[in-house]
N, C-alpha and C positions, 0 to 999 in steps of 0.2 A: 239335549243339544245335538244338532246334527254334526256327525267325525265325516263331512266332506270336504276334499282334500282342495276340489275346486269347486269354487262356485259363482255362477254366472249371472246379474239380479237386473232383469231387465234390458239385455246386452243389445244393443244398437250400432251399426259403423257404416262407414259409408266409403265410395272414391270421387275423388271430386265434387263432392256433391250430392254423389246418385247414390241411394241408399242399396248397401247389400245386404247387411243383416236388419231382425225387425225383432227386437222384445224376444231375443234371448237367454229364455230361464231354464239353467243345466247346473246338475250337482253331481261330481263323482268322489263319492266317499275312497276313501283310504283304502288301497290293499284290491280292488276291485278292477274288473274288466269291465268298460263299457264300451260300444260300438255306436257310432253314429252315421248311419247309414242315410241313400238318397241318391234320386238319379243325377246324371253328369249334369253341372252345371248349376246344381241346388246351393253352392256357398259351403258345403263341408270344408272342402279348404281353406278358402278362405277363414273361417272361425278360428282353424288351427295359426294360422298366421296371424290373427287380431289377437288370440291370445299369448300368442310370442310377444306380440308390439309390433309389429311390423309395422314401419313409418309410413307403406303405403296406405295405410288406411286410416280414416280418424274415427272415433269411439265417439259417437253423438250423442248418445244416451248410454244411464246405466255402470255398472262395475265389472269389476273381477275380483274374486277374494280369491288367494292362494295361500293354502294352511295357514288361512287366521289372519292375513297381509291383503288389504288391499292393494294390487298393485295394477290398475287401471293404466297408472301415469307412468308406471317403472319403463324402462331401456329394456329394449331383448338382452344386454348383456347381463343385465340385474335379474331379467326372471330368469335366467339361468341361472346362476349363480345361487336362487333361490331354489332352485330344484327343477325347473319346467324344463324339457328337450323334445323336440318337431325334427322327426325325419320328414325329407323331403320328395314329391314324386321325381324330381329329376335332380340327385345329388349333385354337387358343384365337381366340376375340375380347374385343379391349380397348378399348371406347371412349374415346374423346377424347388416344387417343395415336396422331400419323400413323405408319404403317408406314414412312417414313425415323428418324422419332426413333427406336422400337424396332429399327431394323436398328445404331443408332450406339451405340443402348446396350450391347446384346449386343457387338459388336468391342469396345465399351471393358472390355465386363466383362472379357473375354478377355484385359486388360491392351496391343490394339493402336491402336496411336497412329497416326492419320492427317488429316490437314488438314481443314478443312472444303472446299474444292477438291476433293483428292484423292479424299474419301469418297464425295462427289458425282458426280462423273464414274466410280468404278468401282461405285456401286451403277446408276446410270445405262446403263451399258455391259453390266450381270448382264442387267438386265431386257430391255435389246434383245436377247442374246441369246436370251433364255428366251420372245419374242414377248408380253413385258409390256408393256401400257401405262404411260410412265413415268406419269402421271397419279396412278397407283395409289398411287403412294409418297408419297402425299401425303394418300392416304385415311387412315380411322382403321382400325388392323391389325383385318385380318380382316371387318369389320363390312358386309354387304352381299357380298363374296365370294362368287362360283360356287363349288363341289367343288375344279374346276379352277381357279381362280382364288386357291384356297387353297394347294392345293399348288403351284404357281408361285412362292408366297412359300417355302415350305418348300424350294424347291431354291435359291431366292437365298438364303438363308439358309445354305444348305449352300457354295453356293462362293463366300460370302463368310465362310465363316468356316476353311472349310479344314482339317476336322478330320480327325487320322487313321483313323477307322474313324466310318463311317457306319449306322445302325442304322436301318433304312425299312418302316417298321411298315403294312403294306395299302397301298400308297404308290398304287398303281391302282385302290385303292376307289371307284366309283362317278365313272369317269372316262369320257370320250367319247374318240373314235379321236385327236382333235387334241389335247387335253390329257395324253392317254396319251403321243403323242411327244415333248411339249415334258420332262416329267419323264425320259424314256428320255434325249433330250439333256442335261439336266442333272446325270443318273447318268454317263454317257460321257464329257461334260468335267470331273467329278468326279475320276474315274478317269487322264484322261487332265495333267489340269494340276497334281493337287494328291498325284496316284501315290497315292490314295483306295483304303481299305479297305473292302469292303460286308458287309454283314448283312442281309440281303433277308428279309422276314419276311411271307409269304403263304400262302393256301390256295387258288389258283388257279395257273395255269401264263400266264396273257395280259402278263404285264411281261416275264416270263422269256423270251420271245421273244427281246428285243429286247439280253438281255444276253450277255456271256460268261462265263457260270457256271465255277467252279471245282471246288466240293462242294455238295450237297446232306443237308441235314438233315431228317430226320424227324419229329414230335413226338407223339405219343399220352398222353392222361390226364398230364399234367405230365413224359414221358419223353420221353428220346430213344430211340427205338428202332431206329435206321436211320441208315445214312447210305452216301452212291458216290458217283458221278461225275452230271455235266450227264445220264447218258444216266436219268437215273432220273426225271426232270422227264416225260420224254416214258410212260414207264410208272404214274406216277400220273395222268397228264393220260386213258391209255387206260384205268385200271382203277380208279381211286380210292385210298382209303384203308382198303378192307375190311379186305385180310391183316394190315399191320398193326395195327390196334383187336383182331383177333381174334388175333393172338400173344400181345398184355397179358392178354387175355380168358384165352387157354390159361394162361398164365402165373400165372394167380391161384386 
């Protein structure tokens, strides 16, 4: 029996009507890095959204099994709670709520109980690791934030809430060399403390560096069209994405 953690069986969705995704079939086992790569505008994102539940879109055909749970029909608030967490390429800002109050409401959404002490000292301890100013956690989320300074919350975020599969949506978008590492470390102790599932969702190869990829996904016009090993990262970095756009193209 296959130990994937998600998986994807025939997946179809659409906006208004207009179809975005077509018959996708994706498995990422337990404990694994995948990457799901493709040029701008291929629907990478979007998938990560449709498997959140995201209300904009409707699921026309097809499932989603999460560790052993269909949850096609679940709430974003339910696949969380189930373990599913989507950073996003452009993080929210909320004024007049400090980014500790938001970090305490999310753990409590999640039903985790921890002291006002305890919450304190381990969101405290996220941030030194992540070379955050604790200062920060006192600002109002998001508001004023660097690129990097945004994503920095998006990875306390992530190892403080300690979800089984992590969905990292352009996560290197518009990042400089220092900020690029603080999130590479974030992915890594993800991995390494929480035994973190990834879903790397990019059209560039500059994060991928830094990880240790499992499989590689492909995506063209809402498809998957492709998929190998880590050694495929290094062949679209050399060649692009010409072959395949021009197989759908054959294809049609």
């Amino acid at each position: 029996m296959s130990d994937a953690l998600l998986r994807c069986r025939s997946l179809s969705a659409a906006v208004e009507e207009k179809s975005i995704l077509s018959e996708i079939n994706l498995e990422v086992p337990r404990g694994e890095v995948h990457v799901l790569m493709g040029p701008n505008g291929a629907g990478k994102s979007t998938l990560g959204h449709v498997l959140m539940g995201d209300p904009v879109y409707d699921i026309t055909a097809g499932e989603i099994v999460f560790d052993g749970e269909d949850i096609t029909e679940l709430s974003p608030e339910k696949r969380s709670k189930a373990g599913l967490f989507l950073s996003f390429q452009a993080p929210v800002e909320i004024p007049g709520v400090p980014l500790r109050s938001f970090l305490r409401a999310i753990v409590e959404a999640k039903g985790q109980k921890l002291k006002n002490k305890q919450f304190r000292k381990k969101i405290e301890e996220l941030a030194d690791t992540l070379d955050m100013d604790r200062a920060y956690l006192d600002r109002e989320l998001g508001v004023g934030f660097s690129g990097g300074e945004k994503k920095k919350v998006e990875m306390l975020q992530l190892l403080l809430l300690e979800p089984k599969l992590a969905i990292l949506d352009e996560t290197d978008s518009g990042l400089d060399v220092d900020a690029l590492s603080v999130v590479s470390r974030g992915m890594e102790l993800y991995q390494k403390t929480c035994d973190g599932t990834l879903l790397v969702i990019t059209h560039n190869t500059r994060i991928l560096e830094r990880l240790d990829v499992d499989r590689v996904h492909v995506m063209v016009q809402g498809r998957l069209v492709a998929e190998g090993p880590a050694d495929l990262i290094a062949d679209i970095d050399a060649n692009g994405f010409e072959r395949f756009e021009a197989g759908i193209a054959a294809a049609e």
